[in-house]
Backbone as CSV, one residue per row, in Angstrom:
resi,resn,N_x,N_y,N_z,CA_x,CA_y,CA_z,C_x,C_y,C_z
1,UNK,-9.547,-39.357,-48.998,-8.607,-38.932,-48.001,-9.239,-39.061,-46.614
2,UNK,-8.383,-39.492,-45.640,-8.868,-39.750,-44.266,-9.024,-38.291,-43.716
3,UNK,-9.729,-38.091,-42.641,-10.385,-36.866,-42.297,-9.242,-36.638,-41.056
4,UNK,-8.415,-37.298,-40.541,-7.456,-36.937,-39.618,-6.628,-36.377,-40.610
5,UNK,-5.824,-36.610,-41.756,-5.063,-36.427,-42.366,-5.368,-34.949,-42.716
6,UNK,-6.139,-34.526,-43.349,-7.135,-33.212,-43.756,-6.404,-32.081,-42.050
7,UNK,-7.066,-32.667,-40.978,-6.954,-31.552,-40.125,-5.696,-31.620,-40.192
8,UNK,-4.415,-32.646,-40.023,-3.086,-32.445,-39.518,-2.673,-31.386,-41.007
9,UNK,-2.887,-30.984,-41.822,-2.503,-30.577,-42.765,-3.121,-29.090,-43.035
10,UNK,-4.307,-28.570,-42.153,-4.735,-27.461,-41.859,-3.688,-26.540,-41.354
11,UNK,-3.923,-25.465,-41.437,-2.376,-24.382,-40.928,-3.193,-23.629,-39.396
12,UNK,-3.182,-23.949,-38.536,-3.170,-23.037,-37.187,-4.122,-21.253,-37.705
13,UNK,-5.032,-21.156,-36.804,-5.005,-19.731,-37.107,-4.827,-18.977,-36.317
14,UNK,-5.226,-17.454,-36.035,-4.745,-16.864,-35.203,-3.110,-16.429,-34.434
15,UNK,-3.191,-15.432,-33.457,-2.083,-15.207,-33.108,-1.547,-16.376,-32.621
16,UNK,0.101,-16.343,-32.172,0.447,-17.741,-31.768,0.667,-17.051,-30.263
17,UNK,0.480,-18.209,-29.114,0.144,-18.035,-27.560,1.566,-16.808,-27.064
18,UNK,1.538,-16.421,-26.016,2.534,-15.206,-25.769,3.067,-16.190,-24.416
19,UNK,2.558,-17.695,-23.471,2.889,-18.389,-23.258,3.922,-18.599,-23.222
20,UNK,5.262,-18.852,-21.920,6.142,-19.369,-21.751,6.376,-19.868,-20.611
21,UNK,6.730,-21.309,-20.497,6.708,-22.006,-18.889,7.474,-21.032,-18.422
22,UNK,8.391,-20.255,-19.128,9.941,-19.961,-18.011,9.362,-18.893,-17.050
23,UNK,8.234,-18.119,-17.937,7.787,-17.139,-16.657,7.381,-17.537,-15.379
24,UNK,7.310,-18.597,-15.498,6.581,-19.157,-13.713,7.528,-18.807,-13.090
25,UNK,8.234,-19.054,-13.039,9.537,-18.954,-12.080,9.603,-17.711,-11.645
26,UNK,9.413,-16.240,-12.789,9.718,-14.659,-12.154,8.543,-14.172,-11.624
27,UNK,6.980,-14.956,-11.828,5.753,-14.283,-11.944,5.281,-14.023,-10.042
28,UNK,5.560,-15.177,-9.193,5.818,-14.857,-7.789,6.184,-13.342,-7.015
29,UNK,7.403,-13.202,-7.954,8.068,-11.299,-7.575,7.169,-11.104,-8.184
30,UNK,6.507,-10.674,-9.220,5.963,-9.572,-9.938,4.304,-8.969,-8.830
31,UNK,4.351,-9.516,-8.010,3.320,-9.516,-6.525,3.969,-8.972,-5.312
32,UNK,5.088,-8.513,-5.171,5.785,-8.262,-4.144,5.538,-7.028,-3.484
33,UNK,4.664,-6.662,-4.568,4.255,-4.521,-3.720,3.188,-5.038,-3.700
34,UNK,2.293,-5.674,-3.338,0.657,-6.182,-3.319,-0.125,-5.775,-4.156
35,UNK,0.965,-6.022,-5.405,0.016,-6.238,-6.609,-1.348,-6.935,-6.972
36,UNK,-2.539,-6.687,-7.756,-3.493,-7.752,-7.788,-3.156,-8.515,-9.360
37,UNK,-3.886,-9.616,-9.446,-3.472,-10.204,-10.365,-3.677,-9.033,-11.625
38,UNK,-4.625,-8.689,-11.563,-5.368,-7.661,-12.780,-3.955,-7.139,-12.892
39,UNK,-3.485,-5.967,-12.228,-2.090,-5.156,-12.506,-1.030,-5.870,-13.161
40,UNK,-1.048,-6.925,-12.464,0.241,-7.776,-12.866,-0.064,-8.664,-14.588
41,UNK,-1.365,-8.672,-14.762,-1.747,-9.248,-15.926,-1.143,-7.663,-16.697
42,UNK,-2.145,-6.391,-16.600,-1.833,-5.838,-17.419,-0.548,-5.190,-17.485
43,UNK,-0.097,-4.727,-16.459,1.616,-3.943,-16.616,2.784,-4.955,-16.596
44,UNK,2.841,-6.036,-16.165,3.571,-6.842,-16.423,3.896,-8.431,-17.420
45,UNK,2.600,-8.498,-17.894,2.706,-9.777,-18.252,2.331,-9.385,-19.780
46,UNK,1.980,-8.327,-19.933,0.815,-7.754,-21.021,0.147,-8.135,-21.596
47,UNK,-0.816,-9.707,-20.532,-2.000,-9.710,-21.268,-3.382,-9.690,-20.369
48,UNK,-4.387,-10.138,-21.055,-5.770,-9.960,-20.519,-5.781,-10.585,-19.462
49,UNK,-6.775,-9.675,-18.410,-7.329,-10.991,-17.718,-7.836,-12.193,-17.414
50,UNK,-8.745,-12.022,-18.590,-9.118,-13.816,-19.475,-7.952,-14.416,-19.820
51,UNK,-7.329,-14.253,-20.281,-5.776,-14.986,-20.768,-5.402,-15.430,-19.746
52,UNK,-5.536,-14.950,-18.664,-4.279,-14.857,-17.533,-4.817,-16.336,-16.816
53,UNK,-6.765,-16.121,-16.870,-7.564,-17.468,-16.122,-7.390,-18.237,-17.413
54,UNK,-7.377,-18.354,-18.417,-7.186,-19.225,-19.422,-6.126,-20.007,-18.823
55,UNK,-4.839,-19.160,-18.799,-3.612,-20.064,-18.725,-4.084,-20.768,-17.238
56,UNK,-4.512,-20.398,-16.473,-4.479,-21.022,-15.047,-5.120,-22.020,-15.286
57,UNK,-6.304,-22.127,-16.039,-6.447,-23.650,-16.306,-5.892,-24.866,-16.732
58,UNK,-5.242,-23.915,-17.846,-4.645,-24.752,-19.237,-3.283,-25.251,-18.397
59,UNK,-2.552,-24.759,-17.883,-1.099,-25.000,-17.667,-1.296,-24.179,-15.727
60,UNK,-0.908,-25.999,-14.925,-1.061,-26.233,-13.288,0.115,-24.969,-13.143
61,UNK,1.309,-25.050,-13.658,2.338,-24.571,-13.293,2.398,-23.226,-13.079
62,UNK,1.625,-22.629,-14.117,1.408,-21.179,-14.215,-0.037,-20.446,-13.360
63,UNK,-0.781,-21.196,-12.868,-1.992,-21.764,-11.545,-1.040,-21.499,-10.545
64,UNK,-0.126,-22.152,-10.282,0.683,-22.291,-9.062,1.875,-21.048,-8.992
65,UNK,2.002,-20.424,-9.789,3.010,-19.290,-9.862,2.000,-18.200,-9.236
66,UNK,1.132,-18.277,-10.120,0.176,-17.058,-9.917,-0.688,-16.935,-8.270
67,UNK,-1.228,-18.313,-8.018,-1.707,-18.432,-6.353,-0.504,-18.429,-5.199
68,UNK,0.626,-18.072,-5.895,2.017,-18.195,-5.238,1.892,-16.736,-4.691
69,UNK,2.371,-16.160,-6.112,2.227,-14.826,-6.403,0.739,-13.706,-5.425
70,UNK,0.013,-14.287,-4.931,-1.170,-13.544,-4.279,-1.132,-13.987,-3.285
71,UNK,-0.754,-14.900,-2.590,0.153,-14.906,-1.080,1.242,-13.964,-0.666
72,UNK,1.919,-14.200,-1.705,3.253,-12.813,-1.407,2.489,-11.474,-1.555
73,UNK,1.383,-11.252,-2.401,0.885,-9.925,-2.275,-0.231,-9.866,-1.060
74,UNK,-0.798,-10.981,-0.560,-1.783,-10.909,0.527,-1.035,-10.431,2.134
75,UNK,0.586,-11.014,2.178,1.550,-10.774,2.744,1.978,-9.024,2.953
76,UNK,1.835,-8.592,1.605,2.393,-7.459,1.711,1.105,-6.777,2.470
77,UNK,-0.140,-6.681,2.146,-1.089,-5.811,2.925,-1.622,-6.341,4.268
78,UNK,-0.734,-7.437,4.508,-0.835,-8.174,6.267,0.065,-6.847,6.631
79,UNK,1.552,-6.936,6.032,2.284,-5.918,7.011,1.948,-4.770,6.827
80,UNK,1.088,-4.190,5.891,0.762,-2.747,5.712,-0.556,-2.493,6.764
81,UNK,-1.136,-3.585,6.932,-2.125,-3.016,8.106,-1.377,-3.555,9.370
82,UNK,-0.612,-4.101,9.611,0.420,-3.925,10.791,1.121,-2.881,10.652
83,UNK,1.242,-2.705,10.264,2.276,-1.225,10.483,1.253,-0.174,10.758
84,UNK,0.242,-0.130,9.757,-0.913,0.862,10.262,-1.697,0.997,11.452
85,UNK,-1.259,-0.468,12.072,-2.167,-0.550,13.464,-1.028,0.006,14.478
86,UNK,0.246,-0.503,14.128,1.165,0.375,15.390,1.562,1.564,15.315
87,UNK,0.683,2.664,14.392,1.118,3.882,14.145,2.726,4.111,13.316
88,UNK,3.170,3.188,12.822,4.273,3.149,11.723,4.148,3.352,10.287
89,UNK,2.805,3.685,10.174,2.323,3.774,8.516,0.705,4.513,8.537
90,UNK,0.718,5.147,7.285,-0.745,5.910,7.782,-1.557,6.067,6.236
91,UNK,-2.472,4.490,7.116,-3.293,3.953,6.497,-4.973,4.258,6.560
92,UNK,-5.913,3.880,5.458,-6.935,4.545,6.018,-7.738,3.261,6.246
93,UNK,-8.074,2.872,7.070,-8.899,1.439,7.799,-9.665,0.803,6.827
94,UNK,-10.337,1.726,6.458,-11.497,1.245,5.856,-11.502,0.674,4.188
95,UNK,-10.628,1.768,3.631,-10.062,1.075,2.461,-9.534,-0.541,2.698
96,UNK,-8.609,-0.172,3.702,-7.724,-1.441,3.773,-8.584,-2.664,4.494
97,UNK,-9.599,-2.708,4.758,-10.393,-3.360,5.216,-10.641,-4.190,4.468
98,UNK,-11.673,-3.120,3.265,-12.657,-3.164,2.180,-11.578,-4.330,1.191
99,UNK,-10.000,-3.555,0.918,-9.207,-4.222,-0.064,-9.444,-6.074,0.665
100,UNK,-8.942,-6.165,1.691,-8.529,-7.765,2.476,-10.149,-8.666,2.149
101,UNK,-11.142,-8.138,2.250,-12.375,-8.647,2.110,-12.683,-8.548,0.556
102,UNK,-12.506,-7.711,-0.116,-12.755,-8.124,-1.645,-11.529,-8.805,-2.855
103,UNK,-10.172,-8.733,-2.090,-9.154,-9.475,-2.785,-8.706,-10.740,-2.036
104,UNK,-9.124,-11.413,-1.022,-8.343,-11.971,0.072,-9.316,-12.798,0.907
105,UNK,-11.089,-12.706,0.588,-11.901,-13.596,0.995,-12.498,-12.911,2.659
106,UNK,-11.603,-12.218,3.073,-11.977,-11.655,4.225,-13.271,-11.335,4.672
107,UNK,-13.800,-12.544,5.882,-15.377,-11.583,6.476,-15.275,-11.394,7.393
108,UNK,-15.963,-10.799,8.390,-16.031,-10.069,9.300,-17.160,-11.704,10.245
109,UNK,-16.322,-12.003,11.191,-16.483,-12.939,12.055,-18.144,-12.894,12.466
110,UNK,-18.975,-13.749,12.629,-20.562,-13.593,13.058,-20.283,-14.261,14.242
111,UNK,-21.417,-13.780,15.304,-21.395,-14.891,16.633,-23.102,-15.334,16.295
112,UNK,-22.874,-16.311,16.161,-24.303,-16.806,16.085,-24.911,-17.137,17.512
113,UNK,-24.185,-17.244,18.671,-24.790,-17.549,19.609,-26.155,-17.043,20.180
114,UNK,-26.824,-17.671,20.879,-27.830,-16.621,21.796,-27.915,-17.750,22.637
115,UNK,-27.895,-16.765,23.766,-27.735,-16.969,25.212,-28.398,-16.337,26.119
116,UNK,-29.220,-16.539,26.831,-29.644,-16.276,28.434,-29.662,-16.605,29.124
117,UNK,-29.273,-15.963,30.680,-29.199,-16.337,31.848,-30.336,-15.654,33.009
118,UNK,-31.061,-16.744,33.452,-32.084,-16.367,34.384,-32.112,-15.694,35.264
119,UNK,-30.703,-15.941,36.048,-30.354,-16.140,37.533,-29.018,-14.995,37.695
120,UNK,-28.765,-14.732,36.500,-27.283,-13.957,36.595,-26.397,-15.050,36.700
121,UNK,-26.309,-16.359,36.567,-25.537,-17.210,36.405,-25.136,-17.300,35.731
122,UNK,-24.784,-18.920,35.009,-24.380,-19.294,33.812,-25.044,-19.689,32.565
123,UNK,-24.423,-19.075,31.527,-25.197,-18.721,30.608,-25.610,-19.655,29.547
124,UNK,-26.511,-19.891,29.217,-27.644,-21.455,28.038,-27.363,-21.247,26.574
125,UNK,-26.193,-21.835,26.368,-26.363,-21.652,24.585,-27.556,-21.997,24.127
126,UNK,-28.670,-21.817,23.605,-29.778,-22.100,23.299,-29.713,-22.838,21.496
127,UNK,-28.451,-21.926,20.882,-28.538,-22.289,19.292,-27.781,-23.426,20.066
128,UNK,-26.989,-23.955,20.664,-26.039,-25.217,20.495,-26.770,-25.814,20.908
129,UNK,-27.990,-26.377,22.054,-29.203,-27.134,22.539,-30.353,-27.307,21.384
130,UNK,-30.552,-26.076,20.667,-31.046,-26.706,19.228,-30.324,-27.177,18.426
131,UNK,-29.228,-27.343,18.231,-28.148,-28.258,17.181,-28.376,-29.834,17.872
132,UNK,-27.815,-29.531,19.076,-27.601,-31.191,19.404,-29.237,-31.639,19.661
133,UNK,-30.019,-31.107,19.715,-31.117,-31.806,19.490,-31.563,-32.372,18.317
134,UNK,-31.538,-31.375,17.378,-31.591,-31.477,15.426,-30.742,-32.991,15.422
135,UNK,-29.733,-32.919,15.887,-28.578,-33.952,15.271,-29.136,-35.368,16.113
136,UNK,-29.696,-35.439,17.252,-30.412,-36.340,18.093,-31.411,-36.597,17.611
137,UNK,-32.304,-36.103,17.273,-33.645,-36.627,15.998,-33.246,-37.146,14.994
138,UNK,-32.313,-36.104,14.008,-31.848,-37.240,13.054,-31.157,-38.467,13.243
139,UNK,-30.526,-38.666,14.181,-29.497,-39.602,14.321,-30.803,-40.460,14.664
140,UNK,-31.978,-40.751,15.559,-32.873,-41.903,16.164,-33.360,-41.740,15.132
141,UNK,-33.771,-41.462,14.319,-34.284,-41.516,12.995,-33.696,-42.355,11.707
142,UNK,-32.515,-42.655,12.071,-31.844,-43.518,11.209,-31.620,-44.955,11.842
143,UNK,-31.935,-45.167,13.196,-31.866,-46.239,13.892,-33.125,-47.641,13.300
């Protein structure tokens, strides 16, 4: 007996997938109170979080529902710290900070510059005079 024949004739094991394209379509709302995926995996979808990155691999469509879905919830805590900044909602900063930077990629802006001025004049980027120099060595260096 051929050894393809053997597997097509094996019976499946395990549970069968809980998988359905049609949810893409409702899974967008299910983010609308700034849900995180975790919540929405477990109270709404009822499954794991592994499942949930499983499917995002396995099936683009349900990838694209779900990165849909965390825009509309990244949305909702844009207007909740707008509202908290015009005194229309009473929010506590720091949470809501903490949430935008650990669900949402959020950092806190660096100035790398350094600058001095001798004269009280105008002021010497010093890191941008070491860049374009770096990039001026390498560049005659390839000549």
């Amino acid at each position: 007996m051929e050894r393809g024949r053997i597997e097509d004739t094996k019976k499946k094991v395990g549970r069968p997938s809980k998988y359905d394209p049609e949810m893409c379509a409702i899974i967008p709302e299910m983010f609308k109170n700034g849900e995180s995926i975790e919540e929405v995996c477990r109270d709404k979808l009822l499954i794991s979080k592994q499942t949930c990155y499983d499917w995002m691999k396995k099936y683009p469509e349900f990838s694209d529902a779900i990165k849909e879905g965390v825009g509309i919830s990244e949305a909702w805590w844009h207007t909740l710290g707008r509202a908290g900044a015009a005194g229309k909602a009473s929010i506590n900063p720091a949470v809501w900070i903490f949430n935008m930077k650990n669900r949402f990629g959020w950092r806190d802006q660096v100035d790398n510059t350094v600058s001095f001025s001798d004269d009280g004049g105008e002021k010497i980027d010093i890191l941008g005079m070491v860049s374009k120099m770096q990039k001026e060595l390498h560049d005659s260096k390839g000549d």
